[in-house]
TORGULUM-990836 format. One record per residue: residue number from 1; x, y, z of N, C-alpha, C, O in turn. Coordinates in pm, 1 decimal. Last residue first. Layout:
N
NUM, X, Y, Z, X, Y, Z, X, Y, Z, X, Y, Z;
...
// end
This chain:
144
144, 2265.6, -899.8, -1875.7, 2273.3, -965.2, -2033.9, 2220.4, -835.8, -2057.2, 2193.6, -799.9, -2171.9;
143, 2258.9, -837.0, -1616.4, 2411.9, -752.7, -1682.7, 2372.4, -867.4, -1851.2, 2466.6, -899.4, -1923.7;
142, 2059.3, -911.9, -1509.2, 2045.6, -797.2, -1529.6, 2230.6, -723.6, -1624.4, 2277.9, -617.3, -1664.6;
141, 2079.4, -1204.3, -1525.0, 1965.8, -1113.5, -1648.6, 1972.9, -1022.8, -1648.0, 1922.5, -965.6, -1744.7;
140, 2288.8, -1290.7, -1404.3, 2308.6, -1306.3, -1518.9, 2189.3, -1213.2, -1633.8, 2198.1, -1175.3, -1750.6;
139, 2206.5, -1175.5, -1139.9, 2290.9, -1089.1, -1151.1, 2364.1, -1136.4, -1383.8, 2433.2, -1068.7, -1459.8;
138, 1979.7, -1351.2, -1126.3, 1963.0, -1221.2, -1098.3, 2068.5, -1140.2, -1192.7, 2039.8, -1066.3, -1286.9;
137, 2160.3, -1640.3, -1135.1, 2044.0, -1584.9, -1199.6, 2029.5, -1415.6, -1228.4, 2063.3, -1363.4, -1334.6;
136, 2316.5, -1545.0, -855.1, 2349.6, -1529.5, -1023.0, 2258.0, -1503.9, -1123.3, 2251.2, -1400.5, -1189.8;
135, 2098.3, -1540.9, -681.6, 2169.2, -1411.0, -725.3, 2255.2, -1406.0, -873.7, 2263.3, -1320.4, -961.8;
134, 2038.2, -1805.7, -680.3, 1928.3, -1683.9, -677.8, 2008.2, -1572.4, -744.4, 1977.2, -1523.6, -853.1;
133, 2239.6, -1902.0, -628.3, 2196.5, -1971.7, -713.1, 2109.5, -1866.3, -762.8, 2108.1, -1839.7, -883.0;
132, 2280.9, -1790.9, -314.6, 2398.1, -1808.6, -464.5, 2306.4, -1821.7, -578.9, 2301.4, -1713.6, -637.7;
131, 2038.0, -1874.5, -197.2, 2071.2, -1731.8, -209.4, 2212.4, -1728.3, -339.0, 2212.8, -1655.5, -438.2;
130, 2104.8, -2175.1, -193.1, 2041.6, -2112.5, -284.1, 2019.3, -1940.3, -289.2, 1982.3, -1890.1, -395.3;
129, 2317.4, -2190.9, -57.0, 2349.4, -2249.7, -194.5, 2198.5, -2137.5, -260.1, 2202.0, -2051.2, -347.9;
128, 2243.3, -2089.7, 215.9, 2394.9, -2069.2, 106.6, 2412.2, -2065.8, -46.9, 2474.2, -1994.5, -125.8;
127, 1996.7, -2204.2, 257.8, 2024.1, -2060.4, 215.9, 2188.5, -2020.0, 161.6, 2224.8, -1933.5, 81.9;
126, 2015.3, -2470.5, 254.7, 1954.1, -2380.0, 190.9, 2034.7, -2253.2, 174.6, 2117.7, -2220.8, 89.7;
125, 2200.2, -2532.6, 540.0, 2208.6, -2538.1, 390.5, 2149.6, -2469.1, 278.6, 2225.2, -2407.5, 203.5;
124, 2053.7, -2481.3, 743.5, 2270.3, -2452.7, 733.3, 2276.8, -2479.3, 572.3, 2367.9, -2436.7, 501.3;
123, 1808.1, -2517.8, 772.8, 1864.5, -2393.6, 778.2, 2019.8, -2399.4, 783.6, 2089.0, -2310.3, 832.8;
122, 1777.6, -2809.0, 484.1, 1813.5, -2751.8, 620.3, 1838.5, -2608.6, 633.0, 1884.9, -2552.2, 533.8;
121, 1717.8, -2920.7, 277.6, 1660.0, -2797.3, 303.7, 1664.8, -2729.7, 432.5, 1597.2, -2638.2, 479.7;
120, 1901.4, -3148.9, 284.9, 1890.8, -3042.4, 168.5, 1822.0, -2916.3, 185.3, 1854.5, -2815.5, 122.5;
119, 1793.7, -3267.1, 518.3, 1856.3, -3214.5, 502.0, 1916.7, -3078.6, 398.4, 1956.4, -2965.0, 424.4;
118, 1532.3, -3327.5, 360.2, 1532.4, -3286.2, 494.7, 1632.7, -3213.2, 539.5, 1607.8, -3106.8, 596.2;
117, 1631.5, -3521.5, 157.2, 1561.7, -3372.4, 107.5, 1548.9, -3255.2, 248.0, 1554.8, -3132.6, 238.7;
116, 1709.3, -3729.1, 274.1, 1816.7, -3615.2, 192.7, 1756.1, -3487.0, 154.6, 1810.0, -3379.5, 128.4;
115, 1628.7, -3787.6, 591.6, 1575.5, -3793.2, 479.7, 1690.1, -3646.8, 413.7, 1729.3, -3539.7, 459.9;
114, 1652.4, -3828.9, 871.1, 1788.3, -3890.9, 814.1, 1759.7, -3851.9, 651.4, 1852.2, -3877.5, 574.3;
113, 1435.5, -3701.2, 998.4, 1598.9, -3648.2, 1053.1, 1652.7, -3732.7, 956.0, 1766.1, -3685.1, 951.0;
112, 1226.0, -3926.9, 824.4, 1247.4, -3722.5, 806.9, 1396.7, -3656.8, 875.8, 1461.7, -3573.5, 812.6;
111, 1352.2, -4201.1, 698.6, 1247.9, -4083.8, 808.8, 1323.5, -3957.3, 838.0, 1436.6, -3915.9, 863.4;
110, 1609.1, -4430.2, 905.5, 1539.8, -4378.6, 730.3, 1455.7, -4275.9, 832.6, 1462.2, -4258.1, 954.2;
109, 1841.4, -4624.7, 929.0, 1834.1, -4501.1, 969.4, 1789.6, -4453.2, 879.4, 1853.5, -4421.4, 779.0;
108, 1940.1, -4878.4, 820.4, 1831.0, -4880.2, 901.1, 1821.8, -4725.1, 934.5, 1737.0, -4734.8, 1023.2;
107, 2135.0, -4838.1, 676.3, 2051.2, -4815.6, 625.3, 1876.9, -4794.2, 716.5, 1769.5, -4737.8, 695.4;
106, 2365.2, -4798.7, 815.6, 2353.8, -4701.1, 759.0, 2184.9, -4700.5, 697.9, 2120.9, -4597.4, 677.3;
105, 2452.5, -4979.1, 1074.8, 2366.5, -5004.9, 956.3, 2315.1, -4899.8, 896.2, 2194.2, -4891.8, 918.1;
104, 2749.5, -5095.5, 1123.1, 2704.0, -4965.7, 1095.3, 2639.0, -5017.5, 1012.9, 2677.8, -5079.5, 913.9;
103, 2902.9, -5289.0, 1376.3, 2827.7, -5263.7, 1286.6, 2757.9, -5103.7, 1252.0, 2725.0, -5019.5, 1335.5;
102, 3037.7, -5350.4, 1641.7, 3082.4, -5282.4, 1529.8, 3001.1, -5289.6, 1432.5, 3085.7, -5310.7, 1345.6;
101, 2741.4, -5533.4, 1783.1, 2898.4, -5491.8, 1803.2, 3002.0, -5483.7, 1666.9, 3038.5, -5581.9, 1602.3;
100, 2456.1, -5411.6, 1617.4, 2522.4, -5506.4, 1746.4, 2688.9, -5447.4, 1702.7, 2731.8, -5360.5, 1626.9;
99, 2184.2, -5208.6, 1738.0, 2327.2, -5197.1, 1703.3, 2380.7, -5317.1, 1736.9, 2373.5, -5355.0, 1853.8;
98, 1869.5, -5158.1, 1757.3, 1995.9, -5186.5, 1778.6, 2052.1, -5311.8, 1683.9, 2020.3, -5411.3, 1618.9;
97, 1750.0, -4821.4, 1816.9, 1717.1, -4958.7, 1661.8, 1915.0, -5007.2, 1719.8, 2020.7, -4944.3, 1723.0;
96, 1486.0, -4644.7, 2018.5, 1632.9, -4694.7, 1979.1, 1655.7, -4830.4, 1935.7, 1607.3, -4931.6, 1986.3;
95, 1332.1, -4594.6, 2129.9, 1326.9, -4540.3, 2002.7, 1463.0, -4598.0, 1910.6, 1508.9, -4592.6, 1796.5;
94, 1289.2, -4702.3, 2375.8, 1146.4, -4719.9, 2279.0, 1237.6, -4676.3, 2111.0, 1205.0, -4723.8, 2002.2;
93, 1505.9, -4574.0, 2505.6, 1523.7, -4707.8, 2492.3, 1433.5, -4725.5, 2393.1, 1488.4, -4773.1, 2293.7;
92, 1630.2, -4298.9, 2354.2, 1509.2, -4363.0, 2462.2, 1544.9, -4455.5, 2422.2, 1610.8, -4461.5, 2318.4;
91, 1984.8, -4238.9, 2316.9, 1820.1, -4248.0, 2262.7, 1780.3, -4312.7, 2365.5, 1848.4, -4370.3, 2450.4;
90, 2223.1, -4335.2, 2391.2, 2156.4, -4155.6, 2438.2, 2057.9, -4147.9, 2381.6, 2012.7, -4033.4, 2381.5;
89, 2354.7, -4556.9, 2356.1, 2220.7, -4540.4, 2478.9, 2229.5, -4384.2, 2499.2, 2240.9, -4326.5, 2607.3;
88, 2590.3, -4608.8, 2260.9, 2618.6, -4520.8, 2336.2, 2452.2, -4511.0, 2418.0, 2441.5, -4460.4, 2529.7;
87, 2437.0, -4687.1, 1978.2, 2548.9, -4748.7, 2008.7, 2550.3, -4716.4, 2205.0, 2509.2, -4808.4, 2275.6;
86, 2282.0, -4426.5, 1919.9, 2203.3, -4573.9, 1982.9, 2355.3, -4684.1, 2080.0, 2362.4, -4729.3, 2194.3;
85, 2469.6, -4288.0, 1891.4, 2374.1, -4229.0, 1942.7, 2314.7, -4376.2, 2044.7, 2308.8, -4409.1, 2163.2;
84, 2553.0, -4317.3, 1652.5, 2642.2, -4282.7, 1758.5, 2564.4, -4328.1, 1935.2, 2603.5, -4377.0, 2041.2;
83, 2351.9, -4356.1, 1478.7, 2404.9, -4513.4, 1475.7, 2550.5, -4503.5, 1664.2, 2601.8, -4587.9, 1737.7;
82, 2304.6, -4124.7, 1444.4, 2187.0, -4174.7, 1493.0, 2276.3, -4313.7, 1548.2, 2254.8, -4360.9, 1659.8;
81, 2524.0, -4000.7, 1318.8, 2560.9, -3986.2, 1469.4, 2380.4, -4110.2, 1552.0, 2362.6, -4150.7, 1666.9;
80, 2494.3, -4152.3, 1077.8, 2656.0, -4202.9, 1216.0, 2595.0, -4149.1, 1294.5, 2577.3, -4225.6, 1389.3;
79, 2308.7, -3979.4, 1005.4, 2300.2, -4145.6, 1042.4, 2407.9, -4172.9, 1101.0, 2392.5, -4237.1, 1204.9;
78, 2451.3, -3767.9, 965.7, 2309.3, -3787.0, 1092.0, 2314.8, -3926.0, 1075.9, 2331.6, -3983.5, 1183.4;
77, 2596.2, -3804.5, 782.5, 2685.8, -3780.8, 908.6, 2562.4, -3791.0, 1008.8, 2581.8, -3821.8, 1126.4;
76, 2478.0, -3896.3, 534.5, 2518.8, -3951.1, 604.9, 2603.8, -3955.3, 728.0, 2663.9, -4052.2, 774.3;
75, 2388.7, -3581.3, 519.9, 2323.5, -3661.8, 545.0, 2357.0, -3848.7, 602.8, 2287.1, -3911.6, 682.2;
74, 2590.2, -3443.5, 462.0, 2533.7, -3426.1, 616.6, 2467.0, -3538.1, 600.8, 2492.3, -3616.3, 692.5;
73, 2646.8, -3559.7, 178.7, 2794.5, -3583.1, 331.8, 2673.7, -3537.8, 460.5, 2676.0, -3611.6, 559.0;
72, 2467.1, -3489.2, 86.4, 2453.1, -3593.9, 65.0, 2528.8, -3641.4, 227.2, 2496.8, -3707.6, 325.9;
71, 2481.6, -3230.2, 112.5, 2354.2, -3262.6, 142.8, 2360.6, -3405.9, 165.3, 2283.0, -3458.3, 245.1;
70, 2711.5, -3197.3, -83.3, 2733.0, -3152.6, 31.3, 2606.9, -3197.4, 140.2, 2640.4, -3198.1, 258.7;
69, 2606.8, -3261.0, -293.5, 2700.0, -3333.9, -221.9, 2675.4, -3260.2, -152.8, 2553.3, -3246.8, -161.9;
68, 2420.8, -3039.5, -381.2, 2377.1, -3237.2, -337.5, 2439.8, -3284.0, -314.2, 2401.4, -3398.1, -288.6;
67, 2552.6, -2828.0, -362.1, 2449.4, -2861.0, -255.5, 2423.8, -2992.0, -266.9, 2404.4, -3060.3, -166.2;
66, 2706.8, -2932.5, -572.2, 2790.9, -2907.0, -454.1, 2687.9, -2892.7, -412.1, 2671.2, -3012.9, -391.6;
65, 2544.7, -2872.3, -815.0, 2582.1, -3035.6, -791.9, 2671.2, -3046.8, -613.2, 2688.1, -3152.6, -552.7;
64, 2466.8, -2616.3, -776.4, 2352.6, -2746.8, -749.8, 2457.7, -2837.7, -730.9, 2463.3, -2887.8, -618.6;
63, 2708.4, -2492.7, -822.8, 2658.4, -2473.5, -731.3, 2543.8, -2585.7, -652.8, 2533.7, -2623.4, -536.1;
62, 2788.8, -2586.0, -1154.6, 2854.3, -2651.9, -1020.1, 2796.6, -2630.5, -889.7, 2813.1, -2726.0, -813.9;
61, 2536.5, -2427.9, -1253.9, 2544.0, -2584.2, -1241.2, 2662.8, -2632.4, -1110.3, 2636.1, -2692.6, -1006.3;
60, 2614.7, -2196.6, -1193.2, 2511.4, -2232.5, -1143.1, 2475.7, -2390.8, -1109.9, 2424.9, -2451.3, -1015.6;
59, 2795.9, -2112.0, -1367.2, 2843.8, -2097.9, -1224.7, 2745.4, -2202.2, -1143.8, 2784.1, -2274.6, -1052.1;
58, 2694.9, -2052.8, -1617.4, 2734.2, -2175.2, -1602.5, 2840.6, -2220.5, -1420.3, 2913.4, -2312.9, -1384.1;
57, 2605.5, -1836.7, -1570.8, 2512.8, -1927.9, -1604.7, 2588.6, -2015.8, -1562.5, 2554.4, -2070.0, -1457.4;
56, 2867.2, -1683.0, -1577.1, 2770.8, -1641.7, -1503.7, 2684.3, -1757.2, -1456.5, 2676.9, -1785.9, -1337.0;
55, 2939.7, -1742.2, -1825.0, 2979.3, -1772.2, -1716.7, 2925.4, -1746.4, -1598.9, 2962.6, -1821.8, -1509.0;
54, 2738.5, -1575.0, -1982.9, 2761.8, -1741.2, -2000.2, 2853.7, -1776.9, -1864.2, 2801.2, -1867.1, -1798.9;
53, 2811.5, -1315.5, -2016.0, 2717.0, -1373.8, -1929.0, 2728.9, -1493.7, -1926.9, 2728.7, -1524.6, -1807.8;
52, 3092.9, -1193.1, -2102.3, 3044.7, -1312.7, -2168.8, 2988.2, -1374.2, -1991.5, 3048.0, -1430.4, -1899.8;
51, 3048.0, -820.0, -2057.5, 3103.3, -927.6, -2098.4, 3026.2, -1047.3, -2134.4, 2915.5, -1035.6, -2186.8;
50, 3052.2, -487.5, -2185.8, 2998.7, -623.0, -2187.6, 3074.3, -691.8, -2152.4, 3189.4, -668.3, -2189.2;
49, 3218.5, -228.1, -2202.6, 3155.3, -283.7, -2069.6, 3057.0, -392.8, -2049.3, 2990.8, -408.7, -1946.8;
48, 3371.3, -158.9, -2390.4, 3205.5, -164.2, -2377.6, 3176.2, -175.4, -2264.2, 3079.2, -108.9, -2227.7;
47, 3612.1, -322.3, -2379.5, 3586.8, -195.2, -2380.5, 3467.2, -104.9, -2350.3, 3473.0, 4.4, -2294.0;
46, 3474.8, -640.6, -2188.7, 3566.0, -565.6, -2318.3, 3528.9, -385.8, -2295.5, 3445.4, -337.2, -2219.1;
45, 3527.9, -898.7, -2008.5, 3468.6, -757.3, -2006.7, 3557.4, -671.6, -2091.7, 3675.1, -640.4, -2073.6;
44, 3635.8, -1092.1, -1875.6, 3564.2, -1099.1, -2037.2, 3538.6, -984.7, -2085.6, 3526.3, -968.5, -2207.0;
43, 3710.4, -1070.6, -1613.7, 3808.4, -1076.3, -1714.3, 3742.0, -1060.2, -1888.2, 3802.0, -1023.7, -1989.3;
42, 3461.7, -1149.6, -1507.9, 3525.7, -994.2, -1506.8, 3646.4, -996.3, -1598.2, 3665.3, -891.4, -1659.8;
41, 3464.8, -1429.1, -1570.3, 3329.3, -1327.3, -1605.9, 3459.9, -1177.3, -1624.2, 3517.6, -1131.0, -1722.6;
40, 3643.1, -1499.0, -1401.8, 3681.9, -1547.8, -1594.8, 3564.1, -1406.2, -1674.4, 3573.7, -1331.5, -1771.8;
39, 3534.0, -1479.8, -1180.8, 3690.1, -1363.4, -1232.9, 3682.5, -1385.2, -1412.4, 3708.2, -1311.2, -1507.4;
38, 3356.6, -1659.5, -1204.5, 3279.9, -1507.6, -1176.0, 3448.7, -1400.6, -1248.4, 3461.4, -1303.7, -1323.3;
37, 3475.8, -1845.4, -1164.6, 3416.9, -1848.3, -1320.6, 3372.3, -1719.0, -1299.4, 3345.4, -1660.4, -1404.3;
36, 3602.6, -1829.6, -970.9, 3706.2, -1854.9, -1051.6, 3651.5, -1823.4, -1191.2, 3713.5, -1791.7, -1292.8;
35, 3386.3, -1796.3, -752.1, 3516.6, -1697.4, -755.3, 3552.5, -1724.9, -914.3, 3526.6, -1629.5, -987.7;
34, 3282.1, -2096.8, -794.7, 3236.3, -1927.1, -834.8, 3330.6, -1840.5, -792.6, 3331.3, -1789.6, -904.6;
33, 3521.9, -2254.3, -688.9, 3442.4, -2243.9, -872.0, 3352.9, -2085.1, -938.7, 3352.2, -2014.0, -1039.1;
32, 3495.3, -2149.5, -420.6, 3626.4, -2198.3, -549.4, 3577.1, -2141.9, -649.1, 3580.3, -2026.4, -691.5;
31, 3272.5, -2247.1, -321.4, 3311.1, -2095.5, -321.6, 3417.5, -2068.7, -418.0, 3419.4, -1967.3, -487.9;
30, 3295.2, -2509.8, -384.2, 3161.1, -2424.6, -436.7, 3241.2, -2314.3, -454.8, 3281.2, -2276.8, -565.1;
29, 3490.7, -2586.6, -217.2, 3533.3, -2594.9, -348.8, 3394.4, -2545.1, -399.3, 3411.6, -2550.5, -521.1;
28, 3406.6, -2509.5, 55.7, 3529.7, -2462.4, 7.1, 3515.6, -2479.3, -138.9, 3529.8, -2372.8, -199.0;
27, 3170.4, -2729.8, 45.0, 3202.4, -2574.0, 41.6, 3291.8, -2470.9, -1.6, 3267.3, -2373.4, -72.7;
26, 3315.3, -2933.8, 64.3, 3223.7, -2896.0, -51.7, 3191.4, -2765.3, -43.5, 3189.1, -2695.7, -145.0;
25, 3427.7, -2924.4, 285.7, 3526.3, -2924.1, 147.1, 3404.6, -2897.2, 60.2, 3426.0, -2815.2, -29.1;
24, 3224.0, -2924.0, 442.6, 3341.5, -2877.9, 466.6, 3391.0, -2817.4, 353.5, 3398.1, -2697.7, 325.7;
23, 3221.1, -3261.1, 408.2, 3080.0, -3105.2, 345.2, 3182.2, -3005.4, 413.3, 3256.2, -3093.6, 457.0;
22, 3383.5, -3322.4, 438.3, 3352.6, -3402.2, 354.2, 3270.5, -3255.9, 318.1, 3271.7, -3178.0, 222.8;
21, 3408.7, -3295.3, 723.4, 3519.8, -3258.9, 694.7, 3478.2, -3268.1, 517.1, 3563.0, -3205.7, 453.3;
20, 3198.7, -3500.9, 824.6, 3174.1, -3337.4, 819.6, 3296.6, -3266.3, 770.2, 3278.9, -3144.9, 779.7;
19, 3259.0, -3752.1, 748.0, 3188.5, -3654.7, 632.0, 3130.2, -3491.1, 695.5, 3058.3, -3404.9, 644.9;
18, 3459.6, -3721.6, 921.9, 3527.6, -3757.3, 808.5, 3390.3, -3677.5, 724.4, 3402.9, -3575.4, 656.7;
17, 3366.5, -3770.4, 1157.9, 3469.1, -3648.7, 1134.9, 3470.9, -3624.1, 975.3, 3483.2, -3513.5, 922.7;
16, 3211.4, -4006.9, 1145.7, 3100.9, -3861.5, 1161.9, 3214.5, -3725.1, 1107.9, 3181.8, -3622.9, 1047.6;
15, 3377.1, -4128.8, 1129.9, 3312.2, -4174.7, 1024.3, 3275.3, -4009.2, 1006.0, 3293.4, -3926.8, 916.3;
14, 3493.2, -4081.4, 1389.0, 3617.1, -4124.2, 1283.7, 3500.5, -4070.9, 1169.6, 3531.3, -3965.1, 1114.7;
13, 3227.0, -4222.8, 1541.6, 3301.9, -4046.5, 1534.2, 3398.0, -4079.9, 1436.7, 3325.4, -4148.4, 1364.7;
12, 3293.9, -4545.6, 1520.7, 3201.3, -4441.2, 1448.5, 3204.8, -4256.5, 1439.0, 3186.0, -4188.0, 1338.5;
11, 3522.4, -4538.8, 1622.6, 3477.9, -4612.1, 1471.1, 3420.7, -4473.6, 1381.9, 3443.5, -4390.1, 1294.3;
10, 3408.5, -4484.1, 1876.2, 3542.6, -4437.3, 1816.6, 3573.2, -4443.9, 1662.6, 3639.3, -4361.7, 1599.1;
9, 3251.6, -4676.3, 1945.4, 3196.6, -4575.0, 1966.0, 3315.9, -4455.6, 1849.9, 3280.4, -4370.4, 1768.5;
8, 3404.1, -4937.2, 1918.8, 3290.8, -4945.9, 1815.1, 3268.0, -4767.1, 1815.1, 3265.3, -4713.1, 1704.5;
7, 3533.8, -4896.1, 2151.7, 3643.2, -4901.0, 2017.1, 3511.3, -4871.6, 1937.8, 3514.8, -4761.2, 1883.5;
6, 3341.7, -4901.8, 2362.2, 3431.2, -4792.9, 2318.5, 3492.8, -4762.3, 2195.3, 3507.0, -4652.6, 2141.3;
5, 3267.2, -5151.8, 2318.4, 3183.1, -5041.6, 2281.0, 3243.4, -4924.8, 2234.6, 3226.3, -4861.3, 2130.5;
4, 3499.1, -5287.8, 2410.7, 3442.5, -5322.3, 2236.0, 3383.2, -5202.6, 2197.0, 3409.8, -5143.2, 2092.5;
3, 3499.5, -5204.4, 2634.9, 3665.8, -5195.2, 2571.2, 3581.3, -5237.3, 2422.8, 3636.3, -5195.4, 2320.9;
2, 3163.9, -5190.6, 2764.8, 3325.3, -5277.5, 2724.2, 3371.8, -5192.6, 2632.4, 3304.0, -5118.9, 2561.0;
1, 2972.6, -4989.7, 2981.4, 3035.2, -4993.2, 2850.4, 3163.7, -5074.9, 2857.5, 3256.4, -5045.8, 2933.2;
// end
């Protein structure tokens, strides 16, 4: 390895930090929004013991749009590390799509490990977003 590779290798982690720090935050700000519209929920709650289900519902939309970012950031963090990966010769030689010096071909990295739906349905993902997504539902039909 040259003083180029290295710097190129360094590039690229920088990239990989950045969108795992990227889904990270999408998390954080999911959990945000439902806290904030779930309190607006408990705050609605009148003498009766109704409140305004609508928030409830409308928890749901920010939840989807934060799994597809957040799906989106892993997903371009497997292609850095595929692009880490090759850069650095920790793929088979047969399998490995080269790299020339500092380049990131984000695109050449296609197929089921780099695919958004692949990710999207990852065991670190799924089940966060959609056990949420599940339960509001749930928890919007049984308190309407």
């Amino acid at each position: 390895m040259n003083e180029n590779n290295i710097k190129h290798l360094e590039f690229i982690q920088l990239n990989i930090d950045r969108m795992n720090q990227n889904s990270f935050q999408m998390k954080g700000w999911a959990s945000a929004i439902l806290s904030a519209l779930l309190a607006i929920f408990a705050a609605s709650i009148d003498d009766n013991g109704y409140g305004n289900v609508g928030f409830i519902f409308v928890a749901i939309v920010p939840n989807i749009i934060f799994w597809l970012l957040d799906s989106y950031y892993l997903q371009q963090e497997q292609k850095f590390r595929g692009i880490y990966n090759d850069v650095a010769h920790l793929t088979e030689e047969s399998k490995r799509i080269d790299v020339k010096e500092f380049e990131m071909p984000l695109d050449k990295y296609v197929g089921c490990k780099y695919c958004f739906f692949s990710v999207m349905w990852s065991k670190t993902e799924w089940p966060l977003y959609l056990i949420v997504i599940i339960g509001l539902i749930i928890a919007g039909f049984v308190l309407k």
